[in-house]
Residue frames as qw, qx, qy, qz and C-alpha x, y, z in Angstrom:
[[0.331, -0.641, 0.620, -0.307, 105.39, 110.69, 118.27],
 [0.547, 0.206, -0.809, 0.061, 107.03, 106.97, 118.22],
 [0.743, -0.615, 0.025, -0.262, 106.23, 105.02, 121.11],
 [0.066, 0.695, -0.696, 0.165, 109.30, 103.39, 122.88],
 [0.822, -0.082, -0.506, -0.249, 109.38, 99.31, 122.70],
 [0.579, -0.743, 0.043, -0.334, 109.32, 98.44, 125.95],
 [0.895, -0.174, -0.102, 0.397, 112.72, 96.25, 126.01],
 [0.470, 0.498, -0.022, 0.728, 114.24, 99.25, 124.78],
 [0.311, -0.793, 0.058, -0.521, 113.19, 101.43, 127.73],
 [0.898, -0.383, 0.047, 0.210, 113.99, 98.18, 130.43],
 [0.767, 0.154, -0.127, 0.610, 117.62, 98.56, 128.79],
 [0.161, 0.534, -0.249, 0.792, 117.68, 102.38, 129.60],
 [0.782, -0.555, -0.054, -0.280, 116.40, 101.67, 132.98],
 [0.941, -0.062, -0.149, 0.299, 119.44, 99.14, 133.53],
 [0.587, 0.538, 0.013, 0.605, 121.42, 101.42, 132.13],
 [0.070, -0.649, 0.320, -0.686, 121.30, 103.87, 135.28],
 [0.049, -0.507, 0.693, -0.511, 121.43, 101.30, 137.58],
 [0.718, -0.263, 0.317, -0.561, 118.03, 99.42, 138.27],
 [0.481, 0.229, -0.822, -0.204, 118.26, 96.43, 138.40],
 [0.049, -0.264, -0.905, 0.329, 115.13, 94.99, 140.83],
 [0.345, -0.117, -0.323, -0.874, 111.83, 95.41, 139.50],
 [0.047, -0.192, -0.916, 0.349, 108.62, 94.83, 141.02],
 [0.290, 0.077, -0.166, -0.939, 104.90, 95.88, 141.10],
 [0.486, 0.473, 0.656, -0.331, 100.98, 95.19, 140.38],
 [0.411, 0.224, 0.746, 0.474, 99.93, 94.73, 137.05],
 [0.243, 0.712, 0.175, -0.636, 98.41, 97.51, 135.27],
 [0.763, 0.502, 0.382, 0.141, 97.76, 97.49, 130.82],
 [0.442, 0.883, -0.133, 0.088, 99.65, 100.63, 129.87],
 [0.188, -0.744, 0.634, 0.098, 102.61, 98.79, 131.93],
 [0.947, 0.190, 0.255, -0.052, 101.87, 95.36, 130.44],
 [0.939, 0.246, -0.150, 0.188, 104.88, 95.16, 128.02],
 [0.121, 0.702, -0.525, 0.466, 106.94, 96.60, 130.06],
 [0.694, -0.232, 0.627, -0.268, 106.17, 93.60, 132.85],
 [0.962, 0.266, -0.049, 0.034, 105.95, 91.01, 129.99],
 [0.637, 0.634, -0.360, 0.251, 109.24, 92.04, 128.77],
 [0.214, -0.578, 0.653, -0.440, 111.00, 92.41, 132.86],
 [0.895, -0.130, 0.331, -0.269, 108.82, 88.59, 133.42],
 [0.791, 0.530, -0.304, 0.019, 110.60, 87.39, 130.15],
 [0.386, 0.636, -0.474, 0.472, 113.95, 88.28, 131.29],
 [0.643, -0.508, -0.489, 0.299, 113.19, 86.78, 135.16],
 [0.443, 0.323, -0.155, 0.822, 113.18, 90.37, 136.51],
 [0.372, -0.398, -0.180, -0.819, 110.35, 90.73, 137.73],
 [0.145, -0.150, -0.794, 0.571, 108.98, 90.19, 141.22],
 [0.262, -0.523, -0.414, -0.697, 105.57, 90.52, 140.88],
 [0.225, -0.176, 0.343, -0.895, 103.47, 92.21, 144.05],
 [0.079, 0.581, 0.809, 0.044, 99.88, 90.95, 145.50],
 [0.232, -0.898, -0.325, 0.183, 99.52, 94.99, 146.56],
 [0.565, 0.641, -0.060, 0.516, 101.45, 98.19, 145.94],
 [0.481, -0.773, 0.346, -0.226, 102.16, 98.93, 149.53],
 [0.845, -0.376, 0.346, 0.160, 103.89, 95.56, 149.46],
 [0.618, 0.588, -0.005, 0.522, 105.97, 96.12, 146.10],
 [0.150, 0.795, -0.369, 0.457, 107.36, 99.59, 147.47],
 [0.822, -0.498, 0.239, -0.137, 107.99, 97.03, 150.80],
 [0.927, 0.054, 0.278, 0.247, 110.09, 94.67, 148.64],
 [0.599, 0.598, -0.097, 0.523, 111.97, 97.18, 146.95],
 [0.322, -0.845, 0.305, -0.297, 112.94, 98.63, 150.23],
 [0.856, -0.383, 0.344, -0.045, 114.13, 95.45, 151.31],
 [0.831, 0.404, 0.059, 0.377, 115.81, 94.84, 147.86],
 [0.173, 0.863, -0.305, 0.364, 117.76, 98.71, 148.45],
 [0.685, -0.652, 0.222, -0.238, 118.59, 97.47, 151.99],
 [0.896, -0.178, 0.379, 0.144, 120.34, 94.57, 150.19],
 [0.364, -0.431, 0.482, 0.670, 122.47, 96.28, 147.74],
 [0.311, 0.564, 0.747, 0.162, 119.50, 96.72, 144.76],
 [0.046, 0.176, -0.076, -0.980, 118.80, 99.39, 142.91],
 [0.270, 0.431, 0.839, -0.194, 114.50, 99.09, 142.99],
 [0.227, -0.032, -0.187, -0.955, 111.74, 99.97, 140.99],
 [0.333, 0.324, 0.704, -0.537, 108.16, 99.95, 141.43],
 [0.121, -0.139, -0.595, -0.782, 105.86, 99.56, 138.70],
 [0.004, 0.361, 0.669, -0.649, 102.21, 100.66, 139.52],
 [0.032, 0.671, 0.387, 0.632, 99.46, 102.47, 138.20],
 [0.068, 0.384, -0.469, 0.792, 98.56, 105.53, 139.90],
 [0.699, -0.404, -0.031, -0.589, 95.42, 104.39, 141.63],
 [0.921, -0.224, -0.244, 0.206, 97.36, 102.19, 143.59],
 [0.403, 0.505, -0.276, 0.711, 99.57, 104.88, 144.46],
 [0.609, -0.497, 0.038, -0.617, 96.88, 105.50, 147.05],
 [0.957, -0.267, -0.096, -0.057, 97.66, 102.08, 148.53],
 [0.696, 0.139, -0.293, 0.641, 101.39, 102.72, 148.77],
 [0.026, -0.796, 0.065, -0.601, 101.51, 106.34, 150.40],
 [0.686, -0.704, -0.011, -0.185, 101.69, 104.94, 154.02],
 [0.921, 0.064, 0.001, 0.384, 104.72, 103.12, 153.07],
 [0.375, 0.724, -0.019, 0.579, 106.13, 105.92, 151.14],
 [0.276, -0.828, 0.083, -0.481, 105.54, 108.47, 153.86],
 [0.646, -0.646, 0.290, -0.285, 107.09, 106.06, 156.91],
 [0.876, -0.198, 0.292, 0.329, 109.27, 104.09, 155.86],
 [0.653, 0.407, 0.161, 0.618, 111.08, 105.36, 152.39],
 [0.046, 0.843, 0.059, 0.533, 110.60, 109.10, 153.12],
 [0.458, -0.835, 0.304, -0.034, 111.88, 109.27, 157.19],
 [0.696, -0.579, 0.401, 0.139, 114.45, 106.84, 156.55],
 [0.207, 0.594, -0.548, -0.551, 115.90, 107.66, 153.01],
 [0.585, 0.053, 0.803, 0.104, 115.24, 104.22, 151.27],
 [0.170, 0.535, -0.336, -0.756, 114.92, 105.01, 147.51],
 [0.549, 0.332, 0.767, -0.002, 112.84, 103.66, 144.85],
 [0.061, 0.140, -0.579, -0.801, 112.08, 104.50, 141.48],
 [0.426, 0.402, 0.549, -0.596, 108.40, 104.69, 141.11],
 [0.048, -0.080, 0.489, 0.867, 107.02, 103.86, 137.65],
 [0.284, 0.309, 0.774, -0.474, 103.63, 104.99, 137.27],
 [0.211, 0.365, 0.712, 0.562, 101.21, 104.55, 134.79],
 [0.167, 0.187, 0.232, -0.940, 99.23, 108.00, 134.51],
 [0.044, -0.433, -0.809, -0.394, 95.57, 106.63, 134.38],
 [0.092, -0.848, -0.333, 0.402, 92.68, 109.37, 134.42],
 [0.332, -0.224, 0.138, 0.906, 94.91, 111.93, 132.04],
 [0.041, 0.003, -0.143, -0.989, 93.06, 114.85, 131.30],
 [0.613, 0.154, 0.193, -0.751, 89.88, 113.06, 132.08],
 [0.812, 0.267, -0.321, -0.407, 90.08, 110.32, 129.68],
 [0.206, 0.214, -0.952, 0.074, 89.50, 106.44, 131.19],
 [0.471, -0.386, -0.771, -0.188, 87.50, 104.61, 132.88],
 [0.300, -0.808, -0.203, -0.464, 85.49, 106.88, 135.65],
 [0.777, -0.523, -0.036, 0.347, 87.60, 104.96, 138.95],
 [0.641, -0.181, 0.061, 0.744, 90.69, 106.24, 137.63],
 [0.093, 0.872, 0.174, 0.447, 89.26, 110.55, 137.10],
 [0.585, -0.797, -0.121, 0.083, 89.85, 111.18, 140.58],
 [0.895, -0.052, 0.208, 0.392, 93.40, 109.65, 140.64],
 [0.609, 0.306, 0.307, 0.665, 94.43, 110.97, 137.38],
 [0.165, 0.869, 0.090, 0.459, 93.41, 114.86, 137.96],
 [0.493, -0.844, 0.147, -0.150, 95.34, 114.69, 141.80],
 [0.757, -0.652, 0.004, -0.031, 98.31, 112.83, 141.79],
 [0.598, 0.380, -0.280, 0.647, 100.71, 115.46, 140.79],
 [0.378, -0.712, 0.105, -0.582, 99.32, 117.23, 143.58],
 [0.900, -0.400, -0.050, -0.163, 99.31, 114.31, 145.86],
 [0.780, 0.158, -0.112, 0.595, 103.29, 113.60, 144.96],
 [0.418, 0.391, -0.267, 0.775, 104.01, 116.98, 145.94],
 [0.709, -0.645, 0.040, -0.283, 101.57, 116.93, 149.16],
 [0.873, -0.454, 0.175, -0.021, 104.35, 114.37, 150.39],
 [0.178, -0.816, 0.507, 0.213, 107.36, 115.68, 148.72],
 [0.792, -0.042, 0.560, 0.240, 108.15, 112.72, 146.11],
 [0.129, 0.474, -0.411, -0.768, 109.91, 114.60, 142.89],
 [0.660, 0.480, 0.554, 0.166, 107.93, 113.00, 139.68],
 [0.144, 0.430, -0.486, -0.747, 108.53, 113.99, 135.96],
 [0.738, 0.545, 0.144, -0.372, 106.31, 112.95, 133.07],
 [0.493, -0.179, 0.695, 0.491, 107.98, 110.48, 130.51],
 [0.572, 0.658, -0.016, -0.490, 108.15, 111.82, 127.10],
 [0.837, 0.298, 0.301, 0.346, 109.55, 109.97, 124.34],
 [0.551, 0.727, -0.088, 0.402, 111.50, 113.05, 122.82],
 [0.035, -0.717, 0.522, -0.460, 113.03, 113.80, 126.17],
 [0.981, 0.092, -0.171, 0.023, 114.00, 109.91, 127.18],
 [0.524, 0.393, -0.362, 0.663, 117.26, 110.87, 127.96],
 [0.034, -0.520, 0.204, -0.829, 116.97, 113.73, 129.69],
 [0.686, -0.443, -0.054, -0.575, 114.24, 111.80, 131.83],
 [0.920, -0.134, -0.345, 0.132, 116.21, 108.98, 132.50],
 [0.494, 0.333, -0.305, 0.743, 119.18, 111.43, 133.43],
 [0.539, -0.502, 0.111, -0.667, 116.64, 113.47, 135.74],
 [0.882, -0.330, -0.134, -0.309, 115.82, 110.12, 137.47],
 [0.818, 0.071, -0.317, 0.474, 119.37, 108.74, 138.05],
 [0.139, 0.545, -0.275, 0.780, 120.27, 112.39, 139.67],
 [0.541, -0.485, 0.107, -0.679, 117.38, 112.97, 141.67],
 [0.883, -0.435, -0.153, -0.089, 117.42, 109.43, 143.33],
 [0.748, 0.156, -0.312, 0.565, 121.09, 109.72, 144.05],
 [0.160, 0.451, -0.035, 0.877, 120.96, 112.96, 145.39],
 [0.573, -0.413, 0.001, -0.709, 117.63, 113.10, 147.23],
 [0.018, 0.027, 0.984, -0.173, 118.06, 109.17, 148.55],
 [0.571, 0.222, 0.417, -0.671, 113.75, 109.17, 148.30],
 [0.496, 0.381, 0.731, 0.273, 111.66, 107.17, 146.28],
 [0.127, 0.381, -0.200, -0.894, 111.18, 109.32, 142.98],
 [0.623, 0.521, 0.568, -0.131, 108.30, 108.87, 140.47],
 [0.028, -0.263, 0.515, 0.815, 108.23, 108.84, 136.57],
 [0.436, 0.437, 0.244, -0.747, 104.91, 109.39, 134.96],
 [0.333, -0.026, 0.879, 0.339, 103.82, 106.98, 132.37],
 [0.645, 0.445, 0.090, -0.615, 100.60, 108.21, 129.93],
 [0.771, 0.305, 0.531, -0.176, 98.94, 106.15, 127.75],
 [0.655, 0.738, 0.127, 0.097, 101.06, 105.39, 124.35],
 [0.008, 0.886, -0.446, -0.129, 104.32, 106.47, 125.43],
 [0.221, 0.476, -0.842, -0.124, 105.56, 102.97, 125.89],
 [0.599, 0.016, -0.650, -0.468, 104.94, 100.10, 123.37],
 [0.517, -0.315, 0.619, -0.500, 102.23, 97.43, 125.62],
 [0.045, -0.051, 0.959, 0.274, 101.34, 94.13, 124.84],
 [0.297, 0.522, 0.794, 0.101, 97.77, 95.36, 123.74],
 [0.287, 0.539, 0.363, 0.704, 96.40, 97.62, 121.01]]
């Protein structure tokens, strides 16, 4: 499996619409933030409650947001999620880095990583796993579902799928 260089994903990202990125630093999103910092796209976060904050404010203003995040900081957005985006339709594109998959990382992120497709669908946020061979299809999923659903939606990010700025 190829990984996907991370300017090349940003472009298929554009390509359905986003175009306001934001977020808390995290390694397996690293060149995907280098490459959105490069290009002055990036609005970095201190907190991921405040990121999904700013991209509300960015939709509000005629933006099409994403959120970049790992998932253990998903935990720190949920209040947001749940009371602001979710009662009052305010979409976001969630990208989250899936740390904790199948067990393998650093112990903080086990918890995390074995609950929180459960936890997305405790609170109704659609999510899909990015694969490289189904790229398309995932971006095409993600342009529907936030158009359709107005909610913030998540895409799953696992180690290796796409290309970071360390081995």
């Amino acid at each position: 499996m190829a990984m996907l260089e991370a300017d090349d994903f940003v472009k298929g990202l554009q390509g359905i619409g986003f175009d306001f990125f934001t977020g808390v630093p995290d390694t397996i999103l690293g060149g995907i933030i280098a490459h959105l910092t490069e290009e002055r796209l990036y609005t970095p976060a201190v907190r991921e409650d405040e990121a999904v904050a700013m991209a509300a404010g960015a939709y509000l203003g005629g933006k099409i947001p994403a959120v970049l995040m790992q998932n253990s900081g998903l935990g720190n957005a949920l209040n947001v999620l749940a009371s602001l985006n979710l009662i009052y339709q305010i979409p976001c594109l969630l990208l989250v880095s899936w740390r904790g998959f199948e067990g393998k990382d650093a112990p903080e992120h086990l918890v995390m990583g074995e609950t929180m497709t459960k936890l997305l669908d405790t609170v109704r946020i659609p999510h899909r796993t990015l694969s490289g061979e189904t790229i398309v299809e995932d971006l095409q999923w993600t342009a529907k579902t936030f158009m359709e659903k107005r909610i913030p939606v998540a895409l799953l990010l696992k180690k290796g799928i796409v290309k970071t700025i360390q081995p």
